[in-house]
Every structure is written in structure tokens, then in C-alpha cells.
OpenMM code with the backbone's topology and positions (N, CA, C; nanometers):
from openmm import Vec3, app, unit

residues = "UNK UNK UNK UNK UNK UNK UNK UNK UNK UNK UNK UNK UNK UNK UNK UNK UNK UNK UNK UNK UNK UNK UNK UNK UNK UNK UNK UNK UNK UNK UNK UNK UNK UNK UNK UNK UNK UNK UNK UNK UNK UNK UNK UNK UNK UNK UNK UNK UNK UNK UNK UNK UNK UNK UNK UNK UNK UNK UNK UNK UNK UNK UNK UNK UNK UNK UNK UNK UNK UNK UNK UNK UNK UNK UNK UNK UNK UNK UNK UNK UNK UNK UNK UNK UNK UNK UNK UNK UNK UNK UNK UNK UNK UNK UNK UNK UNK UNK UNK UNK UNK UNK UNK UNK UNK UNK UNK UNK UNK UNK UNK UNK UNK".split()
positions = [
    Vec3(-1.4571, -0.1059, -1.5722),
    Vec3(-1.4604, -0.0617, -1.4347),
    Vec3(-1.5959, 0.0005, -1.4078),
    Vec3(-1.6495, -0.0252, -1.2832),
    Vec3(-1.7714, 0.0117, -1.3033),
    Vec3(-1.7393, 0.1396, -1.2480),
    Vec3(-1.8793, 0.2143, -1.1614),
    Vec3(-1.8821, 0.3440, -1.1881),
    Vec3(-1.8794, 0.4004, -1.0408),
    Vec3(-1.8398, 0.3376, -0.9001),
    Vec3(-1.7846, 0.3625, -0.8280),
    Vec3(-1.6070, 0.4025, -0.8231),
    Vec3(-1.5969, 0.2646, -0.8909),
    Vec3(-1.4432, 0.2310, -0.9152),
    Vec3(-1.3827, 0.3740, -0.9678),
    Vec3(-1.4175, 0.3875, -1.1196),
    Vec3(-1.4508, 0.5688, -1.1895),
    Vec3(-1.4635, 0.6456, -1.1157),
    Vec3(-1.5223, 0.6219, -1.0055),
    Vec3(-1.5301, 0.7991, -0.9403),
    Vec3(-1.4115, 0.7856, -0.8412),
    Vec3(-1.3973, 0.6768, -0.7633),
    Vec3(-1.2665, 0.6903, -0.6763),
    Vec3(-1.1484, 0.7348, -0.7116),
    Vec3(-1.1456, 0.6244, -0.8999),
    Vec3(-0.9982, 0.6921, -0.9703),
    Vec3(-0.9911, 0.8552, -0.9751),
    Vec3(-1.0894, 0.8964, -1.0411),
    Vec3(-1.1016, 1.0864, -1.0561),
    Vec3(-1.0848, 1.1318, -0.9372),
    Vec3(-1.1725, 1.1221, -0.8158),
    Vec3(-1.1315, 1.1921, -0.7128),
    Vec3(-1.0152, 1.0889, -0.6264),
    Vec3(-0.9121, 1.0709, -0.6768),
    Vec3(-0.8117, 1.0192, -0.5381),
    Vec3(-0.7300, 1.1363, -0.4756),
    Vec3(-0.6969, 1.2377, -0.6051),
    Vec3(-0.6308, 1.3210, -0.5779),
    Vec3(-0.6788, 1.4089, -0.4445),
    Vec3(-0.7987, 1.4018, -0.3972),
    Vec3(-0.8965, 1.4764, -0.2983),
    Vec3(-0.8788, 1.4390, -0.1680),
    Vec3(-0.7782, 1.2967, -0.1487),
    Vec3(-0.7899, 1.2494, -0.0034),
    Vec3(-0.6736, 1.2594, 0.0306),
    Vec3(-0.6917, 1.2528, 0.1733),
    Vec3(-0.5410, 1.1583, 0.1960),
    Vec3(-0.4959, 1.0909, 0.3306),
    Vec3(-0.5063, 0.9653, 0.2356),
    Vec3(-0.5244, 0.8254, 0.2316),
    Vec3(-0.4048, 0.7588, 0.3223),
    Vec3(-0.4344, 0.7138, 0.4176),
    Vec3(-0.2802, 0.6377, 0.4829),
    Vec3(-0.3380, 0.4745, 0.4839),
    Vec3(-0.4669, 0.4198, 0.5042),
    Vec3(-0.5047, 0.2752, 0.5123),
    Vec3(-0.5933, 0.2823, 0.3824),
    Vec3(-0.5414, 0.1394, 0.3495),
    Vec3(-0.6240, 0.0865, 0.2367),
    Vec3(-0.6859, -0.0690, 0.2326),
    Vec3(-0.7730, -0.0506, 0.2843),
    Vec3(-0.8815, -0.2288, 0.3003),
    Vec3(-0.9079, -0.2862, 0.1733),
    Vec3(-0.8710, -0.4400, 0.1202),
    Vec3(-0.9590, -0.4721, 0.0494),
    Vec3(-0.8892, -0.5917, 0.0169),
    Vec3(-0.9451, -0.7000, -0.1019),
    Vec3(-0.8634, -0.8217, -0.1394),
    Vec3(-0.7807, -0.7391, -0.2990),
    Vec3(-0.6681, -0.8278, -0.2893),
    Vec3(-0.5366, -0.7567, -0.3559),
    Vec3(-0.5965, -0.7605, -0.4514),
    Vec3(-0.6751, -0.8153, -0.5250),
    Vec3(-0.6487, -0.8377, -0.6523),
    Vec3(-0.6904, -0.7041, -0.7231),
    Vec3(-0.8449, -0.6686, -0.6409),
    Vec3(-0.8820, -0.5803, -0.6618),
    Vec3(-0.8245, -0.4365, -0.6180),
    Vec3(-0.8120, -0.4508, -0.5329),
    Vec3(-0.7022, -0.3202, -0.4695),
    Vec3(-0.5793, -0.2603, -0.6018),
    Vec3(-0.5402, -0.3882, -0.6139),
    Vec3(-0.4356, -0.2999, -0.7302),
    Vec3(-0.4759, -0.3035, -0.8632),
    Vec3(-0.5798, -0.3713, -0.8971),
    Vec3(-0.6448, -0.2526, -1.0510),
    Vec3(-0.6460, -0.1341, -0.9945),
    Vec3(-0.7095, -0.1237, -0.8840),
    Vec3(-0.7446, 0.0251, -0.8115),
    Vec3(-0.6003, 0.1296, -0.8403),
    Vec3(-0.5607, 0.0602, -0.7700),
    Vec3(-0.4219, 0.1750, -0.7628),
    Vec3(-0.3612, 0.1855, -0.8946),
    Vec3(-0.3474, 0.0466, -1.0021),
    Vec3(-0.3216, 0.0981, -1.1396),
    Vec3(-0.3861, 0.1837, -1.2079),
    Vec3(-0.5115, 0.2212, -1.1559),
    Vec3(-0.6195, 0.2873, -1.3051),
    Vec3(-0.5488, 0.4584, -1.1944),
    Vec3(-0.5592, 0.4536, -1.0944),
    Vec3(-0.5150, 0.5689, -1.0220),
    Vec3(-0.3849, 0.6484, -1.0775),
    Vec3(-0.3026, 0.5031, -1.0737),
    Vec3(-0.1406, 0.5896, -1.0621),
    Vec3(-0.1608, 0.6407, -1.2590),
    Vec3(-0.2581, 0.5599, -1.3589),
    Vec3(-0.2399, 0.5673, -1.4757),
    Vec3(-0.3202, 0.7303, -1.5437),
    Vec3(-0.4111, 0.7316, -1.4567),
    Vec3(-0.5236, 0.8033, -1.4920),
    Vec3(-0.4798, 0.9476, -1.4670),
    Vec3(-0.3908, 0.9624, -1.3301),
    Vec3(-0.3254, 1.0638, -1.2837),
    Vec3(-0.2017, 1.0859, -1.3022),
    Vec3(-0.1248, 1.0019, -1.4087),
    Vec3(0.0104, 1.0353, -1.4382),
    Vec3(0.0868, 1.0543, -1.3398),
    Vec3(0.1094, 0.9384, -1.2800),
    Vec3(0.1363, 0.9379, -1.1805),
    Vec3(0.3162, 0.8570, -1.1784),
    Vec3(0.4073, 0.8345, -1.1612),
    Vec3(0.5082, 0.7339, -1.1191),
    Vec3(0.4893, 0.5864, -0.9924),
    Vec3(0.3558, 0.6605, -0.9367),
    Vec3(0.3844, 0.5654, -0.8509),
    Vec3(0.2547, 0.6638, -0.7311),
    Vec3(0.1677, 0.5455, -0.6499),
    Vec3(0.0965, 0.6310, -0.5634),
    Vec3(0.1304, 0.7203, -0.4263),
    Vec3(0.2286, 0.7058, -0.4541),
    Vec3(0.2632, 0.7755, -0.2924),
    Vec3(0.2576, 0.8763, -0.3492),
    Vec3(0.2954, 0.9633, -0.4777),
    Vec3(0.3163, 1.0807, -0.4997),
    Vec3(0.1289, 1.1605, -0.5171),
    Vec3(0.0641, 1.0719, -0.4622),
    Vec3(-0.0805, 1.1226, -0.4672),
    Vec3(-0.0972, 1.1248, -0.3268),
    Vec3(-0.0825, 0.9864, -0.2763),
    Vec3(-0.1424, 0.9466, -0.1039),
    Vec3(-0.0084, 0.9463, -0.0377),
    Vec3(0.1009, 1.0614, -0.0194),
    Vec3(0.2048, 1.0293, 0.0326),
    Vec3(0.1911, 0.9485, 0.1943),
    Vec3(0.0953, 0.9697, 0.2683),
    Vec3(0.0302, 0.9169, 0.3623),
    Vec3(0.0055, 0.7719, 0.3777),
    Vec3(0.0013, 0.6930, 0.2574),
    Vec3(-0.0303, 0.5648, 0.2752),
    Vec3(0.0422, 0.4998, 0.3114),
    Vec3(0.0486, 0.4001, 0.4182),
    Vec3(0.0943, 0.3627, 0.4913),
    Vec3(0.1441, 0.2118, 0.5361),
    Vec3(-0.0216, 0.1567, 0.5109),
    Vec3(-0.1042, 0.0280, 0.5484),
    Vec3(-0.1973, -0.0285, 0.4380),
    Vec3(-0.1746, -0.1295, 0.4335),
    Vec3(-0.2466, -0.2119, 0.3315),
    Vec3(-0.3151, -0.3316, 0.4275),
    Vec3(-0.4569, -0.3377, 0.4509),
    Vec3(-0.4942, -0.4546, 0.5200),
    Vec3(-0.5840, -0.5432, 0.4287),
    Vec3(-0.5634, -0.6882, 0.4407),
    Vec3(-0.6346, -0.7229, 0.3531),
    Vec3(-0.6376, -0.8935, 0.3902),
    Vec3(-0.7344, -1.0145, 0.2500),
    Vec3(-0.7886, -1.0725, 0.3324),
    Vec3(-0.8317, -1.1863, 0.2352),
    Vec3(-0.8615, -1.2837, 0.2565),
    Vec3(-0.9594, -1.3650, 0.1363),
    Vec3(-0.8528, -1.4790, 0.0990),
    Vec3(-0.7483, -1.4044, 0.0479),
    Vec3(-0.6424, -1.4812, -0.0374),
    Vec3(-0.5123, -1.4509, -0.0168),
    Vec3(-0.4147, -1.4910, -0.0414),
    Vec3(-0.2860, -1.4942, -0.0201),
    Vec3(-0.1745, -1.3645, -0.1060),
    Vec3(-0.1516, -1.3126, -0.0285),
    Vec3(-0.0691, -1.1495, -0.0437),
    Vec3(0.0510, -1.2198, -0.1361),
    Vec3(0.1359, -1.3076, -0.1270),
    Vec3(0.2565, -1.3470, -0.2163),
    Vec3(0.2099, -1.3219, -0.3318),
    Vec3(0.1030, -1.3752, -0.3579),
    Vec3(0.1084, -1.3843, -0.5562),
    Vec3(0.1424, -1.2241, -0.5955),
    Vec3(0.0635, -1.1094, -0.5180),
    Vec3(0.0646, -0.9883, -0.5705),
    Vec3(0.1516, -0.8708, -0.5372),
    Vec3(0.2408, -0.9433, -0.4288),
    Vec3(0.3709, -0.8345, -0.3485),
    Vec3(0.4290, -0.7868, -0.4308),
    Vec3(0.4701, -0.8352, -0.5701),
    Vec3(0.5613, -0.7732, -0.6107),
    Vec3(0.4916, -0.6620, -0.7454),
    Vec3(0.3541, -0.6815, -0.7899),
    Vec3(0.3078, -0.5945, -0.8491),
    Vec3(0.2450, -0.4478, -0.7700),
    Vec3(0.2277, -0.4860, -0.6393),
    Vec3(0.1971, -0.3971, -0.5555),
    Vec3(0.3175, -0.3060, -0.5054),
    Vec3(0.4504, -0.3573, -0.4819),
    Vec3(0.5691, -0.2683, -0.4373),
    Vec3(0.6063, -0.1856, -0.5613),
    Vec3(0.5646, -0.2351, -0.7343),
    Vec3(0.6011, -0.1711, -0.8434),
    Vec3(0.5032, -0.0523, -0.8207),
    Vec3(0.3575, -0.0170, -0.7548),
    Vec3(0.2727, 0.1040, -0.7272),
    Vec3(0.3274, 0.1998, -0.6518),
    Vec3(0.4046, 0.1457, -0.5667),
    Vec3(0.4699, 0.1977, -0.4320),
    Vec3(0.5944, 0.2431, -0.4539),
    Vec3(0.6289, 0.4052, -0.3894),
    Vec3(0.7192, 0.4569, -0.4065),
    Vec3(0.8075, 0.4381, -0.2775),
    Vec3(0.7182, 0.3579, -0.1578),
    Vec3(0.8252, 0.3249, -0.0791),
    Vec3(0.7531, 0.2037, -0.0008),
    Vec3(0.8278, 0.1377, 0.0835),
    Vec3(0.7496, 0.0147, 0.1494),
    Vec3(0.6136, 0.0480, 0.2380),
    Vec3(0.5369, -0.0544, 0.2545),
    Vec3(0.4186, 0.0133, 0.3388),
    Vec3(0.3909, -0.1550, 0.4620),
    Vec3(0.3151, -0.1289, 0.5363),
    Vec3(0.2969, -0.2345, 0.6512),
    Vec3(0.2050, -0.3271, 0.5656),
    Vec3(0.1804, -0.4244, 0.5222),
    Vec3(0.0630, -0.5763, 0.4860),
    Vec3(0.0132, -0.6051, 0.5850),
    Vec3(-0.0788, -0.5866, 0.6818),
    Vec3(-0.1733, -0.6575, 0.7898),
    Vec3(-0.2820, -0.7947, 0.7165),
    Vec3(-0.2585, -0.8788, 0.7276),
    Vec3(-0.3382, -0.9867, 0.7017),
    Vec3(-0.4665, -1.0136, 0.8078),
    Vec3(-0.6027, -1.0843, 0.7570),
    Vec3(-0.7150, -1.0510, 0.8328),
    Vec3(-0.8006, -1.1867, 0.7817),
    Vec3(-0.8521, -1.2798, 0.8416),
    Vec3(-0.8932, -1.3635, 0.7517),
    Vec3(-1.0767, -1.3498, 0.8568),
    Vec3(-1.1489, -1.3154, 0.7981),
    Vec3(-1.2636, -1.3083, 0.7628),
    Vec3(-1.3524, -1.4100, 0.6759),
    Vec3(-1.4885, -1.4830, 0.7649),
    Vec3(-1.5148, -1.5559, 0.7095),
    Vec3(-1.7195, -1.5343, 0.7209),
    Vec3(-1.7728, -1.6106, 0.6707),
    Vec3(-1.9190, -1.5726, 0.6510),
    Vec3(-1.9814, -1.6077, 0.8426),
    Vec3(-1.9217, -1.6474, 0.8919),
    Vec3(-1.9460, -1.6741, 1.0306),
    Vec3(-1.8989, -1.5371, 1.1043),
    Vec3(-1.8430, -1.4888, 1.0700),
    Vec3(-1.7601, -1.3732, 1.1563),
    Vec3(-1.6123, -1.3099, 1.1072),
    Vec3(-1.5560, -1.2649, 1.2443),
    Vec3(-1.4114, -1.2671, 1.2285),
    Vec3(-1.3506, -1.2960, 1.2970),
    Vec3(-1.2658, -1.3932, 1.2407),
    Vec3(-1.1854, -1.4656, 1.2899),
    Vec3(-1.0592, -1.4663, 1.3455),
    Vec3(-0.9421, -1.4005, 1.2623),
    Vec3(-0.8474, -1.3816, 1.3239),
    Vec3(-0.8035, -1.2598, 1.2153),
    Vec3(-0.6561, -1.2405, 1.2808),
    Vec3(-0.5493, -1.0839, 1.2426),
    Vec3(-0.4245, -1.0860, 1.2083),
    Vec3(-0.3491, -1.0490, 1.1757),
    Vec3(-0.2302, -1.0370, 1.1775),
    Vec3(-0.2024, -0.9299, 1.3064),
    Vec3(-0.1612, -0.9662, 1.4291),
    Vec3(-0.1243, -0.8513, 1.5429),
    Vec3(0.0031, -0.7675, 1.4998),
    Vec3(0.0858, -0.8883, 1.4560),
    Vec3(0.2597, -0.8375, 1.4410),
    Vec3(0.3004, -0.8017, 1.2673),
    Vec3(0.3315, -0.7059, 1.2143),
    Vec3(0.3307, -0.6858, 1.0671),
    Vec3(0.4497, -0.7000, 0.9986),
    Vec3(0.5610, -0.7858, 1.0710),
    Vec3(0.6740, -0.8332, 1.0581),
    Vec3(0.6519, -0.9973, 1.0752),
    Vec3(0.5506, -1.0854, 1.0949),
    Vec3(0.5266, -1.2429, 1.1226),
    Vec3(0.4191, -1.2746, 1.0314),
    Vec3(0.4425, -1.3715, 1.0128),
    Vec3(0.3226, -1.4574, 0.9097),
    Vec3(0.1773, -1.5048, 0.9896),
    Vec3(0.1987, -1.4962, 1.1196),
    Vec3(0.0977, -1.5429, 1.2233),
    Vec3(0.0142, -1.4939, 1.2562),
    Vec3(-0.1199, -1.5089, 1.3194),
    Vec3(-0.2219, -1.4510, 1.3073),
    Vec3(-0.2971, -1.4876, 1.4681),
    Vec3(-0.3357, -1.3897, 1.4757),
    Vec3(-0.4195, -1.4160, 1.6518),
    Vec3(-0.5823, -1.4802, 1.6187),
    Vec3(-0.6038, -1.5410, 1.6766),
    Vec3(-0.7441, -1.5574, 1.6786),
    Vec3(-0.8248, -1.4982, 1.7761),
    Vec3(-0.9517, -1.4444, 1.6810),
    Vec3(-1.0376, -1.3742, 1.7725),
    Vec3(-1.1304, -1.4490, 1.9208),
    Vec3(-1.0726, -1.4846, 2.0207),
    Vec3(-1.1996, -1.5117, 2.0928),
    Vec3(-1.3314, -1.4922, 2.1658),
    Vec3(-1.3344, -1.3588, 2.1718),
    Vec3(-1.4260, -1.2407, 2.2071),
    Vec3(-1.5602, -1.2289, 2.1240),
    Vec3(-1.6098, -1.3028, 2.0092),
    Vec3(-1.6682, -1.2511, 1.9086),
    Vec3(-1.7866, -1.3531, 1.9256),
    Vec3(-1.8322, -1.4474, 1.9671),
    Vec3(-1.9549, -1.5402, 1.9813),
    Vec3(-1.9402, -1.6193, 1.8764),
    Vec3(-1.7872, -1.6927, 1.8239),
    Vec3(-1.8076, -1.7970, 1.7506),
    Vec3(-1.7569, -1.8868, 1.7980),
    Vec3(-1.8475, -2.0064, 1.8190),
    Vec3(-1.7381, -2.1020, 1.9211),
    Vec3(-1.6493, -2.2046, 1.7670),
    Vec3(-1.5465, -2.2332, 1.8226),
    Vec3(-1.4433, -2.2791, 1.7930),
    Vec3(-1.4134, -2.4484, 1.8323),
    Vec3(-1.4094, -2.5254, 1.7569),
    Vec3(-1.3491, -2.6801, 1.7936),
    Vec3(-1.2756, -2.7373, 1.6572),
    Vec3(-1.2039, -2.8622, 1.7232),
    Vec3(-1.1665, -2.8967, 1.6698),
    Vec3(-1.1986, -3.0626, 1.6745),
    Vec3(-1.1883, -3.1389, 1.5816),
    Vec3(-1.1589, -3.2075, 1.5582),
    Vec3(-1.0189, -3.3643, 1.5327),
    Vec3(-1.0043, -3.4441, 1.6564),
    Vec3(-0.8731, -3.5048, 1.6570),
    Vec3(-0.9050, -3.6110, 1.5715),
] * unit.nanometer
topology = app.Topology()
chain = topology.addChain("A")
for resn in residues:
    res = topology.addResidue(resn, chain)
    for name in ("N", "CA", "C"):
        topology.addAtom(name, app.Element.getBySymbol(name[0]), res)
């Protein structure tokens, strides 16, 4: 782990934390070296506040169920798909698989029939 990663684990106990941005994979080493480092059961008993998990890149199924084992209680998944052009679209509704697209942002959009 490098040496950001290290300082976030030591100081987590210092915040408190209700949103957490990032791609899963990495996110939950995060929260493992946290909940491990701090003897922890589980992170809520650090960030009882956390809330929201937004995130992006890749697909949330593979890691739902190692992520609810961190979690001492359910939290919202906002999906966000972000690309080297911009951003693109969101998850609006945190109960649907669907996603809004951004049109506001200066990327034009076509398709192809």
C-alpha cells in the first residue's frame, strides 16, 4: 500500500465520513486495511455516517457482497460512468439500474444505425 493509502488507514478514525468516491476494487482494500488496522467489526463503527458509496469504471456486482461483509448496515450504490471525454452519465434513482445522460456538458453525442 503505498503511502497515501497508509496515512488515510491511520487517520480514518479523525473523520466523519458519510460519501465515499472511487472504483470498488480499490475502495474496499481501503476499507479492509481500515476496518483491520483499527480493530474494527465492520466500518460503520468508525464512519457511523457513511452512507453513500459512488462509484464508476466497472461493474458494482462482482464486489456487493464483499463490500456489505465491511458494512454494518446497508448504504445507497450511486453508479457514474465517466469517460476520458467527459461525463457522461449517473445513476439519478439509487433503487434502478439506469442511468441519465448528461446533456449539458459540451459532448456531442451520436449514434450510429
Amino acid at each position: 500500500m503505498g503511502f497515501k493509502a497508509t496515512e488515510i488507514v491511520k487517520k480514518a478514525s479523525e473523520w466523519d465520513i458519510g460519501i465515499v468516491v472511487g472504483v470498488p476494487a480499490w475502495i474496499q482494500i481501503l476499507l479492509e486495511r481500515i476496518v483491520e488496522y483499527h480493530k474494527l467489526k465492520h466500518i460503520h463503527e468508525i464512519w457511523p455516517n457513511l452512507l453513500i458509496y459512488v462509484h464508476g469504471g466497472v461493474s458494482m456486482d462482482p464486489y456487493r457482497k464483499g463490500f456489505e461483509k465491511l458494512l454494518g448496515r446497508p448504504i445507497y450504490y450511486i453508479e457514474t460512468y465517466l469517460a476520458s471525454e467527459g461525463f457522461i452519465a449517473y445513476q439519478a434513482l439509487p433503487n434502478r439500474k439506469s442511468m441519465r445522460l448528461v446533456l449539458n456538458n459540451g459532448i456531442f453525442m451520436s449514434s450510429y444505425l
